[in-house]
C-alpha positions as MATLAB code, in Angstrom:
seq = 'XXXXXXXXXXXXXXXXXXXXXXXXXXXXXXXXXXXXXXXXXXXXXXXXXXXXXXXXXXXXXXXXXXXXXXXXXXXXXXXXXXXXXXXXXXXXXXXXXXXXXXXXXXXXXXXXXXXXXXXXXXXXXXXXXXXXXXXXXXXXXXXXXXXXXXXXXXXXXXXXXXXXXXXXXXXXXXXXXXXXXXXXXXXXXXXXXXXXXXXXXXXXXXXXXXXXXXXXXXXXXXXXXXXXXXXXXXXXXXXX';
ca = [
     -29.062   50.101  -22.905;
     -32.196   49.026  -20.787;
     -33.130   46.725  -23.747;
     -29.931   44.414  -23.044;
     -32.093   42.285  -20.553;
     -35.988   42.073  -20.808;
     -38.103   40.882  -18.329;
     -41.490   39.631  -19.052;
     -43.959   38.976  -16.502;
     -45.881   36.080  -18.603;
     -48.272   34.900  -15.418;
     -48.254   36.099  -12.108;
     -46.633   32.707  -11.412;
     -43.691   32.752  -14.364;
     -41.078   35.834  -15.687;
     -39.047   35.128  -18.488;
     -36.049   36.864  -18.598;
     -34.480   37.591  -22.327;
     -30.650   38.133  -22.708;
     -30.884   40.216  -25.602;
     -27.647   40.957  -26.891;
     -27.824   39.375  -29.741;
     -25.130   41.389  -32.014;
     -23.142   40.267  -29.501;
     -24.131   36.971  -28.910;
     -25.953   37.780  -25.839;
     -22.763   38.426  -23.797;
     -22.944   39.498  -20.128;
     -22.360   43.811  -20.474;
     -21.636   45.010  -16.443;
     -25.002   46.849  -17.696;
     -27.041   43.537  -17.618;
     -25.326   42.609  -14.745;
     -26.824   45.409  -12.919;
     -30.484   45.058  -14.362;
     -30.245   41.570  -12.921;
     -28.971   42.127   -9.937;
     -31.043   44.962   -9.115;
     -34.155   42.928   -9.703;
     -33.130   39.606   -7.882;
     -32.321   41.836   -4.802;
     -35.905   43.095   -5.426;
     -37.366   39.727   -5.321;
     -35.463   38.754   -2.360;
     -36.729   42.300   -0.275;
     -40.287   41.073   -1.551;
     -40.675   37.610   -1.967;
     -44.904   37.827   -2.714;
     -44.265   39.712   -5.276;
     -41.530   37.397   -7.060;
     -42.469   34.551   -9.654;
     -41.951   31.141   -8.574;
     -40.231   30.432  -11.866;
     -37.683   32.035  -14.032;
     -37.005   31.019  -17.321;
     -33.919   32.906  -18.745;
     -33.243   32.463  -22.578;
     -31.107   34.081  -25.293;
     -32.489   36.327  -28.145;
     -32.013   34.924  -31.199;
     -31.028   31.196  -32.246;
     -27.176   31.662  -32.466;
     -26.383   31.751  -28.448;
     -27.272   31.911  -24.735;
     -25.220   33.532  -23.707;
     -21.283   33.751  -25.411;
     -19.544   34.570  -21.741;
     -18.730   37.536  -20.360;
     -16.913   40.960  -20.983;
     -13.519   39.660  -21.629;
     -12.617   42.469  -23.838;
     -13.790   45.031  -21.852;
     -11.641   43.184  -18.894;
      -8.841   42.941  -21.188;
      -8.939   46.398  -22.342;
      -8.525   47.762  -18.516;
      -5.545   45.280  -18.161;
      -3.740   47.456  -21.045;
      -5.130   50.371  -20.067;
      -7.607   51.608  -22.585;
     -10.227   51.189  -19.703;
      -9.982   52.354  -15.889;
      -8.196   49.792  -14.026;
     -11.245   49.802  -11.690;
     -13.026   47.881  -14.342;
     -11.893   44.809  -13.820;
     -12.931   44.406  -10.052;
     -16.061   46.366  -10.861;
     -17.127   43.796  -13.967;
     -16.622   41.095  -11.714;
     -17.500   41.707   -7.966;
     -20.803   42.516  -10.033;
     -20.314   38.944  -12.331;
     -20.199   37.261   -8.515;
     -22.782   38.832   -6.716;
     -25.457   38.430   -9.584;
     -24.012   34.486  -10.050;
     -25.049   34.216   -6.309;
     -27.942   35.757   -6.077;
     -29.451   33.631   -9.401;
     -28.071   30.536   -7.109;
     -29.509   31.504   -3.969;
     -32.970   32.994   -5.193;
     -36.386   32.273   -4.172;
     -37.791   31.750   -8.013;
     -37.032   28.616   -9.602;
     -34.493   28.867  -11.761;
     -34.745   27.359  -15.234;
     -32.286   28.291  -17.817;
     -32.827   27.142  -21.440;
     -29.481   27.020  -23.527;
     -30.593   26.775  -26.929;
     -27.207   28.127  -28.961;
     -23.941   28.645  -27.585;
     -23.302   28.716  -23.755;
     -19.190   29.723  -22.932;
     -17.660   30.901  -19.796;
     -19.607   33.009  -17.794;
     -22.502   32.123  -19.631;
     -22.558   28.960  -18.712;
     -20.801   29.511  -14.832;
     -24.041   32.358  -13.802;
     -26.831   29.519  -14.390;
     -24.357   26.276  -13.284;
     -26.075   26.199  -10.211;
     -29.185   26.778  -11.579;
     -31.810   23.574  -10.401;
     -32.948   22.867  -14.447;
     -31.007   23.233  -17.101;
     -32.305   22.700  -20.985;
     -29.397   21.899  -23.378;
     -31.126   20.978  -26.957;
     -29.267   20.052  -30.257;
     -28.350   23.414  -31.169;
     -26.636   23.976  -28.062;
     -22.757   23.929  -27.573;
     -21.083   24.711  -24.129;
     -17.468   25.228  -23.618;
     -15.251   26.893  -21.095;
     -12.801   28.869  -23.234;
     -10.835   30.315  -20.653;
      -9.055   27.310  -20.728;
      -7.666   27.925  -23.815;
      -6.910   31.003  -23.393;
      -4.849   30.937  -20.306;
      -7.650   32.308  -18.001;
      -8.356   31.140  -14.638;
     -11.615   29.740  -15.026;
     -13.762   30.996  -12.393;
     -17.785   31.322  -11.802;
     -17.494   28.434   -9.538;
     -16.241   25.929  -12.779;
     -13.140   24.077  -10.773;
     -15.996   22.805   -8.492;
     -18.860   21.702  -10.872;
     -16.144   20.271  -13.315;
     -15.485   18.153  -10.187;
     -19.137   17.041   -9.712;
     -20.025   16.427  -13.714;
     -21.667   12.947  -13.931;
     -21.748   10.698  -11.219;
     -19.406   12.648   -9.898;
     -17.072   11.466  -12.405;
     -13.419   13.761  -11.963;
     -12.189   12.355  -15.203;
     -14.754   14.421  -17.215;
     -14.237   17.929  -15.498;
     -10.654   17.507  -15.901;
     -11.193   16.436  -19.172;
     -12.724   19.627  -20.113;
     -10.492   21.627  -17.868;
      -7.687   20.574  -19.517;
      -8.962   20.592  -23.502;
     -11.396   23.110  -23.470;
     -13.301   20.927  -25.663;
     -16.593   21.960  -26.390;
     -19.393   19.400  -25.449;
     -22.569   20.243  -27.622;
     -26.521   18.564  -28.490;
     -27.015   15.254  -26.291;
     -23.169   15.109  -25.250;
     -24.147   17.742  -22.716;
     -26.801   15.435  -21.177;
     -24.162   12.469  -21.516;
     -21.617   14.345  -19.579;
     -23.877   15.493  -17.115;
     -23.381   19.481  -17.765;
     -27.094   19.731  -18.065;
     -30.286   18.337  -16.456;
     -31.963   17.855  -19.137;
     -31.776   17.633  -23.032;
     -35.146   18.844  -25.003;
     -35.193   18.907  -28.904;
     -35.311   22.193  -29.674;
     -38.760   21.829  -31.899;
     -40.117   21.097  -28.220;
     -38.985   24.531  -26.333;
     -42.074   25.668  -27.324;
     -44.348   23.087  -26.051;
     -42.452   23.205  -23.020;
     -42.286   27.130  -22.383;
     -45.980   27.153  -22.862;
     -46.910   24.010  -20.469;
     -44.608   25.892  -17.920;
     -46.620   29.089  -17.972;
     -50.017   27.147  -18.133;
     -48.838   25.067  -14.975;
     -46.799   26.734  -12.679;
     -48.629   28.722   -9.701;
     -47.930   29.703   -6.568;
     -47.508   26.060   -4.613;
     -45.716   24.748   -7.377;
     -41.703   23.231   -6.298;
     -39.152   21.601   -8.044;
     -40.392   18.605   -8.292;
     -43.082   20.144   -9.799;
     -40.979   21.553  -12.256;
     -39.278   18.667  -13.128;
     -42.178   16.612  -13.496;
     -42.680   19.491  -16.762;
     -39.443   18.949  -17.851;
     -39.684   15.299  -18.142;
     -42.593   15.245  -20.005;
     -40.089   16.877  -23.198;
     -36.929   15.441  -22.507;
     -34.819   12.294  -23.686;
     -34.545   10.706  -20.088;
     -32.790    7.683  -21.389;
     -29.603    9.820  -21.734;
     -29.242    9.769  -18.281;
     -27.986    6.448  -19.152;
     -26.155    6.839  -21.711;
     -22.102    7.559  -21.612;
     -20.137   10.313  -23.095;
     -18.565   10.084  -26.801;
     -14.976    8.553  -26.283;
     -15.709    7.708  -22.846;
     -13.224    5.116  -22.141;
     -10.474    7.593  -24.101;
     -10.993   10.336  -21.558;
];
């Protein structure tokens, strides 16, 4: 079960952290929840030993991260699991979404494959993240009926430019947004073909030390990314 989330200490400077649940497309178990947690409350107790950057990717090329345990959540609603479940899964969901937005390390999150619900709500408040063309994002609770929650009713309200027509837009549809869209609609910070993750991941761990800030970061993350999409406006723009 320990092999659902890997942590790899690349420099003393950079960790990557692997979602590896791949049969699963790399969905959130209340297991990795734990690991997680457990180790960002470890790098908040000791801050000189924490990286100042951590990348967090998803095994395999299919997904992210999928969302979280909606069966499992579902299953204590009909009563195949404890009750108890359900406020367990996701007092733990909350805590680890705050403590990866309130962390000392710099948070970069690379979404190379699918990125849905919680997937995408843990690492929305994240300072960097890398959509590339293989990567679709969506917020299926919407379709389904569910509340949507990990913080999505307020960064659907601060999507581009602060634009409310797109977050209700996707509130509403569910519509998935995938490849440059993502940049377009402002979902991500940056958009990085995915035959340049590599490049990137490896100019990150040559680069980053211990002074290194955002800005610093950024200044990386430039170097691979299609900047003029910043520009650019959403597909069907003046529909939506």
């Amino acid at each position: 079960m320990e092999k659902e989330l890997l942590f790899n200490q690349t420099t003393q400077w950079v960790t990557e952290v692997t979602l590896n649940n791949e049969r699963k497309m790399n969905h959130l178990t209340y297991n990795m929840l734990c690991l997680m947690l457990e180790k960002l409350i470890e790098y908040n107790r000791k801050p000189d030993k924490a990286p100042r950057v951590m990348m967090t990717i998803g095994a395999g090329n299919v997904a992210y991260c999928s969302g979280g345990d909606m069966k499992g959540l579902y299953d204590a609603y009909i009563g195949i699991k404890p009750k108890i479940y359900q406020s367990t899964y996701t007092g733990t969901l909350y805590r680890m979404d705050y403590a990866l937005a309130t962390m000392q390390p710099i948070h970069v999150a690379i979404w190379n494959g699918y990125v849905f619900g919680s997937g995408a709500g843990h690492c929305m408040r994240a300072p960097f993240t890398v959509a590339t063309d293989n990567t679709e994002w969506a917020m299926p609770e919407c379709v389904a009926g569910f509340i949507v929650d990990n913080g999505a009713s307020h960064f659907f309200a601060h999507l581009r430019n602060d634009d409310i027509a797109l977050g209700l837009y996707l509130a509403v549809t569910g519509q998935r947004v995938a490849g440059r869209n993502m940049r377009r609609f402002g979902l991500c910070t940056h958009f990085v073909p995915r035959d340049k993750l590599e490049a990137l991941r490896q100019d990150l761990v040559r680069s980053i030390n211990s002074t290194s800030t955002k800005g610093d970061v950024k200044a990386i993350l430039d170097k691979y990314a299609e900047v003029e999409l910043e520009k650019e406006l959403p597909e069907n723009y003046e529909t939506i």
